[in-house]
The first five atom37 places (N, CA, C, CB, O) and aatype in JSON, in Angstrom:
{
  "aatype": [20, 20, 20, 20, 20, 20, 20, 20, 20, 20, 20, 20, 20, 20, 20, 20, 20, 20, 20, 20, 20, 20, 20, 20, 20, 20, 20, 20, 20, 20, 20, 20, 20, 20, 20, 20, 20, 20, 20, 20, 20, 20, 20, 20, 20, 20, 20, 20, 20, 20, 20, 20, 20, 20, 20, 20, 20, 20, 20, 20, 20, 20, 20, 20, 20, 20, 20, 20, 20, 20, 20, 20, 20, 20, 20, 20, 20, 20, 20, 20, 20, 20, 20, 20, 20, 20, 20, 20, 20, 20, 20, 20, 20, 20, 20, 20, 20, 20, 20, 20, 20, 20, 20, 20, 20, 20, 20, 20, 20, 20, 20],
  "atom_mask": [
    [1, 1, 1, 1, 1],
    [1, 1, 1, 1, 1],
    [1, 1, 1, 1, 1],
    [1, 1, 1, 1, 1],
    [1, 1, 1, 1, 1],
    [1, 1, 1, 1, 1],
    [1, 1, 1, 1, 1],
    [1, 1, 1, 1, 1],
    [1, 1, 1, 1, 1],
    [1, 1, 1, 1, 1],
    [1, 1, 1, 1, 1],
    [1, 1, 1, 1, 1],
    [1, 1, 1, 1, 1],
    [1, 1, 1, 1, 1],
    [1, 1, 1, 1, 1],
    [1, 1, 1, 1, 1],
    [1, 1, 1, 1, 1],
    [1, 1, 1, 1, 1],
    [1, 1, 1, 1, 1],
    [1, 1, 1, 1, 1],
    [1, 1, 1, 1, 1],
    [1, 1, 1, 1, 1],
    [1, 1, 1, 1, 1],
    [1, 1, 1, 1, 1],
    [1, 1, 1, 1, 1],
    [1, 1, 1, 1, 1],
    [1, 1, 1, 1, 1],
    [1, 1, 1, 1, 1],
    [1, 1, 1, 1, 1],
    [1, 1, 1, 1, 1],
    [1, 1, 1, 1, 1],
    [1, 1, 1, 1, 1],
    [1, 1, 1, 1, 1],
    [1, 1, 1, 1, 1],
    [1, 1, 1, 1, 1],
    [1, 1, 1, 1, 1],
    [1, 1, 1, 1, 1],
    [1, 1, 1, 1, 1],
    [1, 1, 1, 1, 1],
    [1, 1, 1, 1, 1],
    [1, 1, 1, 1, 1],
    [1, 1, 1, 1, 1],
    [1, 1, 1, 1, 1],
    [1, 1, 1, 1, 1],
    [1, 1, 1, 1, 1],
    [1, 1, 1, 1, 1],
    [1, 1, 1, 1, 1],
    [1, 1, 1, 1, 1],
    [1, 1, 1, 1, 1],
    [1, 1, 1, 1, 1],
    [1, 1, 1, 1, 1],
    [1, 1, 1, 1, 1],
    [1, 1, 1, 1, 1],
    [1, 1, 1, 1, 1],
    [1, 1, 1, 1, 1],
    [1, 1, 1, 1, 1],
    [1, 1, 1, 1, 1],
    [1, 1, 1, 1, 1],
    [1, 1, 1, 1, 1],
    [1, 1, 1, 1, 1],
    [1, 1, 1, 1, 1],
    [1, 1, 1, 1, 1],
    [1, 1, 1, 1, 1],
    [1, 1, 1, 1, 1],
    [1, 1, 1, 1, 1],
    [1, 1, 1, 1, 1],
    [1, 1, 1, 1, 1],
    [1, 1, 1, 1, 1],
    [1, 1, 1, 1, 1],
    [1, 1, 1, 1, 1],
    [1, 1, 1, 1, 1],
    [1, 1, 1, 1, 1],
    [1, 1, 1, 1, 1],
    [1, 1, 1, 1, 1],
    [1, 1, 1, 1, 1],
    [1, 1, 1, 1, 1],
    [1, 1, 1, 1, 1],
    [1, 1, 1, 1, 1],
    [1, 1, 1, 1, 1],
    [1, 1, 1, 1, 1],
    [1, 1, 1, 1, 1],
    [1, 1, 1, 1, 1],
    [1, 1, 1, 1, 1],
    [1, 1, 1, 1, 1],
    [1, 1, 1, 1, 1],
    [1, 1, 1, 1, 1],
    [1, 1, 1, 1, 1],
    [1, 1, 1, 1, 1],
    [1, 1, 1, 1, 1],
    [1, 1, 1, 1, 1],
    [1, 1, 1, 1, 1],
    [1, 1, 1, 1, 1],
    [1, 1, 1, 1, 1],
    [1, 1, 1, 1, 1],
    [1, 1, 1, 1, 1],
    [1, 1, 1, 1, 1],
    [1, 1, 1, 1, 1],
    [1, 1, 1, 1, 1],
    [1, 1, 1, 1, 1],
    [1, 1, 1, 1, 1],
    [1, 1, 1, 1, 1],
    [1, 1, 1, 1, 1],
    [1, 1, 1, 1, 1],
    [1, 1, 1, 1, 1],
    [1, 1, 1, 1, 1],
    [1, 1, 1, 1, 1],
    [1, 1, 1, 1, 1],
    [1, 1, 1, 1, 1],
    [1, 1, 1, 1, 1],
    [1, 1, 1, 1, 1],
    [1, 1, 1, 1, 1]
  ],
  "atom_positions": [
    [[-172.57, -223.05, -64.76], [-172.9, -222.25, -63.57], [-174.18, -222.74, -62.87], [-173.06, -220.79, -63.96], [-174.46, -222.33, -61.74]],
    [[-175.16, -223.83, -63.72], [-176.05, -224.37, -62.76], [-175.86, -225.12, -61.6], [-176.71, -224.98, -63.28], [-176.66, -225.55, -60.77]],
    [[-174.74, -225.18, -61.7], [-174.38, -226.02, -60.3], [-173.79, -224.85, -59.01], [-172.91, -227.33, -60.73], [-174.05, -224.76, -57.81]],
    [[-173.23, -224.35, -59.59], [-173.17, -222.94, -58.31], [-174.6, -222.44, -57.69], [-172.5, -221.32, -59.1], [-174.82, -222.38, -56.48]],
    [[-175.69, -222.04, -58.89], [-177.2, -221.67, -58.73], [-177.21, -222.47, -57.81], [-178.34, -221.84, -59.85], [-176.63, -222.08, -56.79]],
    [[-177.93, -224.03, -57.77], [-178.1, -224.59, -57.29], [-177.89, -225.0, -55.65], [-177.88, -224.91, -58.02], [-178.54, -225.55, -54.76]],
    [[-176.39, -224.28, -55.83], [-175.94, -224.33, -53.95], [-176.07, -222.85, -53.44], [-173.97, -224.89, -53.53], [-175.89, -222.47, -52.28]],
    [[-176.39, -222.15, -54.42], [-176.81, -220.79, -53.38], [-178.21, -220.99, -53.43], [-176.36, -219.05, -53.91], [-178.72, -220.27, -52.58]],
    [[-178.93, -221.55, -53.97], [-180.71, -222.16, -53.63], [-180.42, -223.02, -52.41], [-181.61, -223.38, -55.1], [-181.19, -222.76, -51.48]],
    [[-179.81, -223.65, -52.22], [-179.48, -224.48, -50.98], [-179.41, -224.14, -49.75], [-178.5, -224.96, -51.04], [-179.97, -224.57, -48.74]],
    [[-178.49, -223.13, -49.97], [-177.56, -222.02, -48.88], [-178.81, -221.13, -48.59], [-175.98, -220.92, -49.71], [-179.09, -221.07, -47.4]],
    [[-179.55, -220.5, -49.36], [-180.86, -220.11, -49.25], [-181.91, -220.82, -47.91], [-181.38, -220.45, -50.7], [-182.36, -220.57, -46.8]],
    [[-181.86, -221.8, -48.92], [-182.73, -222.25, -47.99], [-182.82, -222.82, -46.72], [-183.15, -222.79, -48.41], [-183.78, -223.03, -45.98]],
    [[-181.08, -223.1, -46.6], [-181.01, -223.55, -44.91], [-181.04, -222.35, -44.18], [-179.58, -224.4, -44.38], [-180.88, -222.53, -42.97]],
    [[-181.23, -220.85, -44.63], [-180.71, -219.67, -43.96], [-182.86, -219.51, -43.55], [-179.47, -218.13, -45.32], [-183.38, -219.01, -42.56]],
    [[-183.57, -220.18, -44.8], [-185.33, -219.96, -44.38], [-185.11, -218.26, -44.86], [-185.96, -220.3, -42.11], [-185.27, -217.4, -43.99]],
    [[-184.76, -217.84, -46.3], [-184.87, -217.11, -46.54], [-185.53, -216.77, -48.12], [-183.95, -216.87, -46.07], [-184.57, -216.97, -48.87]],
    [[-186.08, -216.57, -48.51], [-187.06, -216.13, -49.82], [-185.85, -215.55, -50.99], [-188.41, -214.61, -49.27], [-184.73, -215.08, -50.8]],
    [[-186.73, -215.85, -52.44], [-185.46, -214.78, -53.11], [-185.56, -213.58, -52.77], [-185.37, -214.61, -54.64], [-184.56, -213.02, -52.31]],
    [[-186.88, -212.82, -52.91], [-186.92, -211.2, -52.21], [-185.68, -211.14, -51.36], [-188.38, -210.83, -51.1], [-184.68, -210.56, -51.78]],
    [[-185.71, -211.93, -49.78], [-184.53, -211.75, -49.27], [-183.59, -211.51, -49.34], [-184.29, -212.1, -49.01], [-183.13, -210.53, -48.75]],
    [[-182.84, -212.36, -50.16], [-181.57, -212.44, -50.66], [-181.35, -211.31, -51.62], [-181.34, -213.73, -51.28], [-180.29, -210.68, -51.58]],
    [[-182.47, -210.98, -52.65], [-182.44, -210.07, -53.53], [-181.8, -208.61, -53.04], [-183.79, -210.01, -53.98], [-180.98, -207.87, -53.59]],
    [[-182.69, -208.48, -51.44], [-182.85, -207.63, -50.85], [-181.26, -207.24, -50.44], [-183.86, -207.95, -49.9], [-180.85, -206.09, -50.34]],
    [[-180.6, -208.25, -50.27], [-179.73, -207.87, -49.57], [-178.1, -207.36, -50.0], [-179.8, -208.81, -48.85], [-177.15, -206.7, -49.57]],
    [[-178.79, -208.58, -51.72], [-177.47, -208.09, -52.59], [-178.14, -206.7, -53.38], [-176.84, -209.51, -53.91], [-177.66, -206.3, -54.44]],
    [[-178.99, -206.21, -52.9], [-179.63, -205.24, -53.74], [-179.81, -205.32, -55.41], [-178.91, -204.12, -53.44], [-179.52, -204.59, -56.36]],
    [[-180.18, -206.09, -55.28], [-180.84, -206.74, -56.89], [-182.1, -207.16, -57.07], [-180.2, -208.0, -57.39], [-182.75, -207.71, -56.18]],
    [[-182.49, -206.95, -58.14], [-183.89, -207.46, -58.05], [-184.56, -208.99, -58.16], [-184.44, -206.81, -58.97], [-183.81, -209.85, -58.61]],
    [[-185.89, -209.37, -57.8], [-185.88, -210.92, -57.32], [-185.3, -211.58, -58.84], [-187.74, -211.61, -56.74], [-184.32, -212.32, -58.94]],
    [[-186.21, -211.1, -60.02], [-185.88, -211.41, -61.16], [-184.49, -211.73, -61.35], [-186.26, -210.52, -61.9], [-184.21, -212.87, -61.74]],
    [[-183.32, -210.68, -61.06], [-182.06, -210.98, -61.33], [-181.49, -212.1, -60.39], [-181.31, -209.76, -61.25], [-180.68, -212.88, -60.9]],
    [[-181.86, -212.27, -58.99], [-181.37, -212.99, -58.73], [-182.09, -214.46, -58.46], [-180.8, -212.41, -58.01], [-181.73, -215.16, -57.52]],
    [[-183.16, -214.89, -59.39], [-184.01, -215.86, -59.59], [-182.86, -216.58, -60.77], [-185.69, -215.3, -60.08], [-182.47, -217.75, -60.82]],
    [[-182.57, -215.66, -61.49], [-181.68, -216.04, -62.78], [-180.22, -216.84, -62.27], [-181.27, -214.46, -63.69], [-179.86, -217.97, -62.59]],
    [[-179.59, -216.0, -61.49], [-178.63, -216.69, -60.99], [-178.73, -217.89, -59.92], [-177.96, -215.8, -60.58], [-177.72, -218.42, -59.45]],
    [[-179.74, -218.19, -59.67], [-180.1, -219.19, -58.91], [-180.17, -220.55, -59.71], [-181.33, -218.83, -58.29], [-179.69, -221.64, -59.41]],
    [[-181.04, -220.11, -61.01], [-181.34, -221.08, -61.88], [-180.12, -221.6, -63.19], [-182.65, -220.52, -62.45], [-180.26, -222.59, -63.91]],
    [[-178.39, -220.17, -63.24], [-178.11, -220.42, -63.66], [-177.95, -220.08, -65.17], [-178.34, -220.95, -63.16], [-177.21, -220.55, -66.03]],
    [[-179.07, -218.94, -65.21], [-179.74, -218.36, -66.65], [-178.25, -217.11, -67.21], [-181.79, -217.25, -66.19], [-177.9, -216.8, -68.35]],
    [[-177.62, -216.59, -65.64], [-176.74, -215.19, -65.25], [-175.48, -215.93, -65.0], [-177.29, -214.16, -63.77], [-175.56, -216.85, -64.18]],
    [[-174.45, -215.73, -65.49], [-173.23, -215.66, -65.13], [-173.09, -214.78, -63.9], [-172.49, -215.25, -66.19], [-173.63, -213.69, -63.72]],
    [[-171.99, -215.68, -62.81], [-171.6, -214.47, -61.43], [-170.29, -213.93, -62.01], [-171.23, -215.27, -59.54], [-169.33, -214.53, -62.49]],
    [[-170.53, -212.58, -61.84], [-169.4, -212.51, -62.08], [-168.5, -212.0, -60.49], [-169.37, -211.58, -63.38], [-169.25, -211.55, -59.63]],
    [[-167.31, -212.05, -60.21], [-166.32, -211.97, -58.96], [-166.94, -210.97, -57.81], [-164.75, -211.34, -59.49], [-167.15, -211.32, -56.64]],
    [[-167.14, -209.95, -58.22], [-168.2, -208.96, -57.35], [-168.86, -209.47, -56.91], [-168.96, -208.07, -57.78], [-168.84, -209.39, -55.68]],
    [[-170.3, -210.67, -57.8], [-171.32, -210.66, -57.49], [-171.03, -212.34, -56.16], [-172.37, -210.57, -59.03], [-171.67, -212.81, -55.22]],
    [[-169.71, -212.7, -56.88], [-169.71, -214.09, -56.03], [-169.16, -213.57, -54.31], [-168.36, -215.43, -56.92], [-169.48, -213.99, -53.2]],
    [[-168.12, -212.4, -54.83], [-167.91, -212.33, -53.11], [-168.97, -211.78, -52.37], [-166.7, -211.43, -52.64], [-168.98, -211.89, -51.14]],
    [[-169.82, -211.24, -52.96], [-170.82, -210.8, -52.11], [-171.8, -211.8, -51.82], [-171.44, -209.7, -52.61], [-172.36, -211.77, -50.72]],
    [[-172.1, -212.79, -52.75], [-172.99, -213.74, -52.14], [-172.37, -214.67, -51.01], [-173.54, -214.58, -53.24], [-172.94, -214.93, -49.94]],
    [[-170.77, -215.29, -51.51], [-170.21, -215.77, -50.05], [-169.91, -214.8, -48.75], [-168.85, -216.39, -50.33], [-169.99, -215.18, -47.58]],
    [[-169.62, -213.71, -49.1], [-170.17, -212.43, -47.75], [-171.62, -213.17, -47.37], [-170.57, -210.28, -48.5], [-171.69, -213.59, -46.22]],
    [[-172.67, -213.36, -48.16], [-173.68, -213.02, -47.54], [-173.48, -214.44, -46.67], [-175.06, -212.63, -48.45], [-173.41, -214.47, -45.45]],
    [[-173.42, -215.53, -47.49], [-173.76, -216.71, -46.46], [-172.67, -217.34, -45.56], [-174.29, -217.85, -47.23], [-172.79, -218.46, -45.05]],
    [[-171.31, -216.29, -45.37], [-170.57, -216.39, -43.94], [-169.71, -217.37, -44.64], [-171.48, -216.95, -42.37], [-169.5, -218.46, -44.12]],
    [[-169.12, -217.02, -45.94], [-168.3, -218.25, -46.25], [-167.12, -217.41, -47.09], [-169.22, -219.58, -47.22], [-167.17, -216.21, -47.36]],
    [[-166.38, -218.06, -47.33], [-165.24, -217.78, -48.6], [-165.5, -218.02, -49.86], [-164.07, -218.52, -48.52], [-166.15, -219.04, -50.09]],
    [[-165.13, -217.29, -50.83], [-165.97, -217.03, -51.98], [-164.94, -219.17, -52.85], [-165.44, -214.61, -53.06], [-165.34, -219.89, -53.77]],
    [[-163.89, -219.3, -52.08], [-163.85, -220.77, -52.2], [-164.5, -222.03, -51.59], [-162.87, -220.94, -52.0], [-164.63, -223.14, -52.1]],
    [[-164.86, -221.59, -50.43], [-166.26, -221.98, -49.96], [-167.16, -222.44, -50.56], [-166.83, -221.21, -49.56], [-167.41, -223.64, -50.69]],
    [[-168.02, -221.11, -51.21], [-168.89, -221.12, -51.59], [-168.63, -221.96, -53.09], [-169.36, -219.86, -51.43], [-169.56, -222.53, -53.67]],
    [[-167.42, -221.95, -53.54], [-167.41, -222.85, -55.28], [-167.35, -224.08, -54.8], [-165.96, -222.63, -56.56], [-167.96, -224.86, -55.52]],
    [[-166.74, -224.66, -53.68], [-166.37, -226.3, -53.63], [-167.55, -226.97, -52.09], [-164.07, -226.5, -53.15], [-167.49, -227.89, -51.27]],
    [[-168.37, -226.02, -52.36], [-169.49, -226.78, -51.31], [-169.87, -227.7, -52.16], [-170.85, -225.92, -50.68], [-169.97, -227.7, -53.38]],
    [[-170.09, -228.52, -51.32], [-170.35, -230.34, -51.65], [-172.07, -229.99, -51.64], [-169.63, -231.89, -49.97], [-172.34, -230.34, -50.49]],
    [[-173.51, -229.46, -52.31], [-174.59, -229.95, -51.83], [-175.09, -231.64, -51.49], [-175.29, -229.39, -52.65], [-176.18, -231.89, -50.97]],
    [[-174.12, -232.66, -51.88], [-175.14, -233.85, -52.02], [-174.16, -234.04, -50.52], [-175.2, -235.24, -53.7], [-174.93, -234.76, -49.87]],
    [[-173.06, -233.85, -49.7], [-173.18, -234.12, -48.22], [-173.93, -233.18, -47.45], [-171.9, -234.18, -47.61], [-174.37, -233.49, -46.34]],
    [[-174.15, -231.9, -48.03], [-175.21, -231.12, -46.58], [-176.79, -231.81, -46.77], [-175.45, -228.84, -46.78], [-177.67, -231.77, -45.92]],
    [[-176.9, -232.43, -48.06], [-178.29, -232.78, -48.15], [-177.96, -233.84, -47.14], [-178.98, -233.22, -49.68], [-178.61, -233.86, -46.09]],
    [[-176.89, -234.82, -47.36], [-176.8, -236.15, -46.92], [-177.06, -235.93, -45.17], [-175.2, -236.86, -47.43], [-177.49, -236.67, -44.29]],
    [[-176.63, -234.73, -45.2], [-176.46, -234.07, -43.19], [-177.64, -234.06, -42.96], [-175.81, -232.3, -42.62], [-178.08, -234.89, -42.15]],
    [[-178.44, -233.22, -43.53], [-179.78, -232.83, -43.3], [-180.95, -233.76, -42.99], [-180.1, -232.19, -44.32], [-181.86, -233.66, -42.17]],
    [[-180.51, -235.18, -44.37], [-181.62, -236.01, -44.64], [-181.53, -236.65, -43.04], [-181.43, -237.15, -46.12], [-182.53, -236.98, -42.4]],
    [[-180.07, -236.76, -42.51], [-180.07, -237.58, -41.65], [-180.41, -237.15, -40.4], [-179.08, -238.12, -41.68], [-180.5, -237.98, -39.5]],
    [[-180.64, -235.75, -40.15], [-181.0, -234.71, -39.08], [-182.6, -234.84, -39.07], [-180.42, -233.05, -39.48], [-183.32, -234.68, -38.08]],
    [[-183.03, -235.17, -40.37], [-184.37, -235.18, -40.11], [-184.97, -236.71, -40.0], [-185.04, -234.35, -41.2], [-186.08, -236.95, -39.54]],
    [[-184.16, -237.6, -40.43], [-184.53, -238.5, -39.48], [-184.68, -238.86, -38.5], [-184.36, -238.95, -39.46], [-185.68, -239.37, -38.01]],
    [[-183.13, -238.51, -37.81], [-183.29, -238.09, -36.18], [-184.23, -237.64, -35.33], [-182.64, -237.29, -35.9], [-184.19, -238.13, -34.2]],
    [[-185.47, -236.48, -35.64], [-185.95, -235.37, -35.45], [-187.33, -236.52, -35.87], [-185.34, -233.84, -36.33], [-188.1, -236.72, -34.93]],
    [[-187.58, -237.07, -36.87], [-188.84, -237.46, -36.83], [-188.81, -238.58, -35.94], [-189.39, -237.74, -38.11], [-189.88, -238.96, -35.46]],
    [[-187.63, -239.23, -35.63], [-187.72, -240.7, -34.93], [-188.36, -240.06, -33.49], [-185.93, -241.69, -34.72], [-189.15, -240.59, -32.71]],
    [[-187.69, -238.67, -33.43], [-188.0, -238.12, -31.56], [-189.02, -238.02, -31.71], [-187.47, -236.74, -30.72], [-189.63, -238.84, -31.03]],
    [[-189.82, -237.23, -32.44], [-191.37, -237.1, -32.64], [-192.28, -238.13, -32.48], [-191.64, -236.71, -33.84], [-193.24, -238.13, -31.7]],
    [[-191.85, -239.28, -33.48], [-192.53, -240.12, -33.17], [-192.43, -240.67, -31.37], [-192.2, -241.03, -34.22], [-193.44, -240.63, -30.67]],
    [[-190.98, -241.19, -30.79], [-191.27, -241.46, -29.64], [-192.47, -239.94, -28.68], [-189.59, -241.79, -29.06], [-193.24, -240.25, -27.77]],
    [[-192.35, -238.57, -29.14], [-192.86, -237.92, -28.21], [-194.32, -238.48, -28.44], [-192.57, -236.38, -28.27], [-195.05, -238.74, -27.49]],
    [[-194.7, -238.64, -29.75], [-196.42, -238.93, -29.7], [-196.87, -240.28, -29.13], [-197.08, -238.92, -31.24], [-198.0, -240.6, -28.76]],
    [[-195.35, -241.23, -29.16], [-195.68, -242.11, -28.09], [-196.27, -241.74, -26.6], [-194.56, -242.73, -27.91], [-197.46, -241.93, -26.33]],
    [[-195.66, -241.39, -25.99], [-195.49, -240.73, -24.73], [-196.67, -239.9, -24.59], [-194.19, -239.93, -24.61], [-197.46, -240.11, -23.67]],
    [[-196.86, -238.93, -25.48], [-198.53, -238.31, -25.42], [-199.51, -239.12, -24.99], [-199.12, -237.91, -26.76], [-200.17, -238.98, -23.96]],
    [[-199.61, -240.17, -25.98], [-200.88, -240.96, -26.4], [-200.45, -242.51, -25.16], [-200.89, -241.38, -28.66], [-200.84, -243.66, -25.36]],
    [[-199.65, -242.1, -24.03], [-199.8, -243.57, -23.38], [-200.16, -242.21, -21.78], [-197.82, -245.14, -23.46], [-200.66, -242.43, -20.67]],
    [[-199.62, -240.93, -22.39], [-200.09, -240.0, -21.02], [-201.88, -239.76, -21.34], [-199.03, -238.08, -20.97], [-202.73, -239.85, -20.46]],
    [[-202.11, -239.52, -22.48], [-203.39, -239.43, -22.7], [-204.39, -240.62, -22.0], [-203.46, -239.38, -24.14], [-205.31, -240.42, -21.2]],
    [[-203.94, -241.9, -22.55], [-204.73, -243.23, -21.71], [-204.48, -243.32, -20.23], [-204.21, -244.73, -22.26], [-205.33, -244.02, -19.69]],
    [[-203.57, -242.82, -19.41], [-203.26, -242.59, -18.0], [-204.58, -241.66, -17.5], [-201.68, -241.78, -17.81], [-205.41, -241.85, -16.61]],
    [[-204.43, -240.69, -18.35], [-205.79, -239.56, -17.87], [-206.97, -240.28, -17.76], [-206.2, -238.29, -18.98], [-207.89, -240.33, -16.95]],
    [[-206.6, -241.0, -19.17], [-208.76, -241.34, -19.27], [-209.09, -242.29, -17.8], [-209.46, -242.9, -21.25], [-210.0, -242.12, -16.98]],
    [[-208.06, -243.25, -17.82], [-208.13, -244.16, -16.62], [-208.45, -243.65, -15.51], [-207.05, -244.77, -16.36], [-209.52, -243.78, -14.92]],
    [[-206.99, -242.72, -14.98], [-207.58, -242.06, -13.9], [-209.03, -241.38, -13.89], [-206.71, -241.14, -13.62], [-209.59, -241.34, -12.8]],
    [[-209.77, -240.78, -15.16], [-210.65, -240.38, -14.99], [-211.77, -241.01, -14.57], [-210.71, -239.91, -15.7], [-212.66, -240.56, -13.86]],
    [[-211.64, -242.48, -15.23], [-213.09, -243.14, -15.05], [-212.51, -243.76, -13.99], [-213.9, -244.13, -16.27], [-212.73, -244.9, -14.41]],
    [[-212.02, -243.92, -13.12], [-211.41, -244.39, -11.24], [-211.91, -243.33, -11.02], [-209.57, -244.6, -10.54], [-213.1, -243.6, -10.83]],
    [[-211.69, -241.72, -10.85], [-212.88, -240.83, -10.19], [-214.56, -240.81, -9.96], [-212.76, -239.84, -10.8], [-215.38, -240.49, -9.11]],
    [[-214.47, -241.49, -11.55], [-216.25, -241.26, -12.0], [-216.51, -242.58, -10.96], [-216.92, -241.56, -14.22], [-217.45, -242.35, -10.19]],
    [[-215.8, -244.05, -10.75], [-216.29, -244.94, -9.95], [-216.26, -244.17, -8.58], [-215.51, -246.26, -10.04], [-217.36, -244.12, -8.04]],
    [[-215.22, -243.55, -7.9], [-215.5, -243.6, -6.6], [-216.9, -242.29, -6.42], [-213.92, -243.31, -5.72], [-217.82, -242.34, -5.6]],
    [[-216.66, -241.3, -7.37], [-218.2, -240.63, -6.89], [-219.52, -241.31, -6.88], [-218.55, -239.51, -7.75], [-220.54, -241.0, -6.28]],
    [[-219.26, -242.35, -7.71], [-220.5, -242.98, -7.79], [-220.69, -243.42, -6.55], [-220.63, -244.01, -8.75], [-221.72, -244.04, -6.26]]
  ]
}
């Protein structure tokens, strides 16, 4: 069952939600559901349809999610996402040297 834990820690965390959260919602406490995260708790059928209730899936869904392709999605989303970043701090830092220029072309003509 550590491998189920494991993709509702996953599922967790693409949702940016805490165990409290989740705890909160299956109405359990963080403890209990720290355990099933890690795998320590057997789910039993209740506890699985309610966790695929929670994360918008089918409780077959939730057994045959692949984590190493949503990681594989993700890793590659955030490459994407840092490559833009980097071009935006390009673009900052060549608008930033535009300013200074123009600035010291002001400071010459007041002079």
């Amino acid at each position: 069952m550590k491998t189920l834990g494991k993709k509702i820690r996953l599922l967790r965390h693409q949702k940016s939600w805490s165990q409290e959260d989740v705890a909160k919602r299956l109405d359990i406490s963080i403890p209990a559901f720290s355990k099933i995260e890690t795998g320590i708790t057997d789910v039993n059928l209740s506890r699985l349809e309610q966790i695929s209730a929670l994360f918008e899936m089918s409780v077959v869904q939730l057994l045959t999610f692949n984590d190493t392709e949503e990681q594989e999605k993700y890793t590659s989303d955030l490459e994407v996402l840092t490559k833009r970043v980097q071009e935006r701090e390009s673009e900052v830092i060549s608008l930033q040297k535009k300013v200074i220029e123009l600035y010291e072309e002001l400071r010459h003509v007041k002079a």
